[in-house]
C-alpha positions in Angstrom: 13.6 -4.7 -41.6 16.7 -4.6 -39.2 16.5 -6.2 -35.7 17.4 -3.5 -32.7 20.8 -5.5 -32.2 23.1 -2.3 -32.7 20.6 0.4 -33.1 22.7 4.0 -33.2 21.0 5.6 -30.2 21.2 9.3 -31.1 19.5 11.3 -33.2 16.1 8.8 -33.4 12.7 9.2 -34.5 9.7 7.0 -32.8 6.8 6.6 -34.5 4.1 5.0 -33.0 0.9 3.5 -34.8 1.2 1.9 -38.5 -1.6 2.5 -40.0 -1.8 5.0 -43.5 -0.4 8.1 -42.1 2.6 6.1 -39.8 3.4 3.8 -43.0 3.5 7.1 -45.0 5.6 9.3 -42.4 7.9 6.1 -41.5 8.7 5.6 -45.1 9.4 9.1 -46.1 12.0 8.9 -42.8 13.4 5.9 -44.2 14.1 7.1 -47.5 15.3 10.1 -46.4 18.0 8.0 -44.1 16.3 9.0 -40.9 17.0 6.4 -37.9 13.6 5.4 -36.9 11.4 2.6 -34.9 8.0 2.3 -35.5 5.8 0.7 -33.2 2.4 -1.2 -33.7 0.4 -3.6 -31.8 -0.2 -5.6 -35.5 2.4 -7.0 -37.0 0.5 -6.9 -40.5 0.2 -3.4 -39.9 4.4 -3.6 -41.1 2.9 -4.3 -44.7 2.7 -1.5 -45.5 6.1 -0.5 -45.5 7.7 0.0 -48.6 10.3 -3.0 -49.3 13.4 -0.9 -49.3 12.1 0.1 -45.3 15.4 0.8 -43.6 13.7 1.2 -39.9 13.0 -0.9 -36.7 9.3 -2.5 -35.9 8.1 -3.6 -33.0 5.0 -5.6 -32.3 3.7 -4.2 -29.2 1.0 -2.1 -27.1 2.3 1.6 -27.1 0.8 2.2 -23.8 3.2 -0.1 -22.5 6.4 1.4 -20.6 8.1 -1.6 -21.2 7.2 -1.7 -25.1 8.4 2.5 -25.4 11.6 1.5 -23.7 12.1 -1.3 -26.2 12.0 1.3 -28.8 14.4 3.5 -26.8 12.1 6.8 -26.3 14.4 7.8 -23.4 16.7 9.0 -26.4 14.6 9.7 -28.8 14.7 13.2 -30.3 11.1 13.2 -31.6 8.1 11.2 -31.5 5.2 10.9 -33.9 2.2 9.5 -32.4 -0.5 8.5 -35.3 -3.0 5.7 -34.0 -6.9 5.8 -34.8 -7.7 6.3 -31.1 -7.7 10.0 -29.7 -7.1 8.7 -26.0 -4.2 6.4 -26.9 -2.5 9.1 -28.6 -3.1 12.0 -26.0 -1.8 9.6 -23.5 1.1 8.4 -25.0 2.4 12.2 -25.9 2.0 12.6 -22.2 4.3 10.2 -21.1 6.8 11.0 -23.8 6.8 14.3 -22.6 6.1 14.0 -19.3 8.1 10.8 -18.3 10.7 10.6 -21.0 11.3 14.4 -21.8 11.2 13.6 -25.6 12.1 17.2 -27.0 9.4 17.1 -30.4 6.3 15.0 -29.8 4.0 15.6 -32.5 0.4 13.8 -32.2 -2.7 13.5 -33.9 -6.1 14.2 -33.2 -9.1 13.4 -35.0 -11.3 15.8 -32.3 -10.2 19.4 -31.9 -11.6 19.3 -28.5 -8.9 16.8 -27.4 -6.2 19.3 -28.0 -7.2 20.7 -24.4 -5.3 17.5 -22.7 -2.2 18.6 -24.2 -2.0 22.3 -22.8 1.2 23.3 -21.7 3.2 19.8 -22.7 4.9 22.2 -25.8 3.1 19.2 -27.6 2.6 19.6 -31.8 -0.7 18.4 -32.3 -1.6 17.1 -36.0 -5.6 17.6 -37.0 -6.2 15.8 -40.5 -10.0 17.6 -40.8 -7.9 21.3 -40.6 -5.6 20.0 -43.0 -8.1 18.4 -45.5 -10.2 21.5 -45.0 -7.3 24.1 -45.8 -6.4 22.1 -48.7 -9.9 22.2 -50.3 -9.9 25.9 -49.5 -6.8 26.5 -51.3 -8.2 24.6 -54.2 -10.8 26.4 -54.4 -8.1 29.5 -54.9 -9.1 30.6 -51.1 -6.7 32.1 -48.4 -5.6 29.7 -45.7 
């Protein structure tokens, strides 16, 4: 892992929260030579990037204005919000939209019903029960 001392500013992807799906996401980036942060309040939650990671981490609250502007979301071209917590997430694709005018801000949402929050941000919203479901249903030789 690379320390932000010269980080190309363009042409960046934030993700915030390490957990399974950010680990996942950020390492498919990385491999695919995508400039990207990722952000995490545990820094043991950066184990589970692979070992040939080629991003940024930062240890830090991602509610914190001071914390996104250490990961440079004022030029970030996306964002990819993946915590555990519904609230977290809907409020930090708020202020990346809202405050920072980040053009792609994807989140996701464990409750459908959370999705209301986001109306009219031009927010991507993420629901891994949809996905799970359509994938059993196109097992199962359904239609999506």
């Amino acid at each position: 892992m690379k320390k932000l001392a010269g980080i190309n500013l363009k042409n960046k992807t934030l993700v915030i929260g390490c957990g399974q799906l950010g680990a996942t996401i950020a390492n498919k980036f990385s491999k695919e030579g995508k400039n990207l942060l990722i952000v995490d309040e545990s820094a043991t939650s950066f184990e589970q990037l692979s070992e040939d990671f080629s991003g940024y981490t930062i240890v830090g609250e991602c509610t914190d204005l001071d914390v996104l502007e250490k990961a440079y979301i004022k030029t970030c071209k996306e964002v990819v919000i993946v915590t555990g917590d519904d609230s977290i997430n809907v409020l930090v694709a708020t202020i990346a939209k809202k405050l920072y005018n980040v053009p792609n801000v994807y989140v996701r949402l464990s409750d459908p019903d959370n999705e209301i929050l986001l109306k009219g941000l031009g927010v991507k919203v993420i629901f891994p029960l949809e996905l799970s479901f359509d994938k059993f249903n196109l097992m199962r030789g359904g239609v999506k």
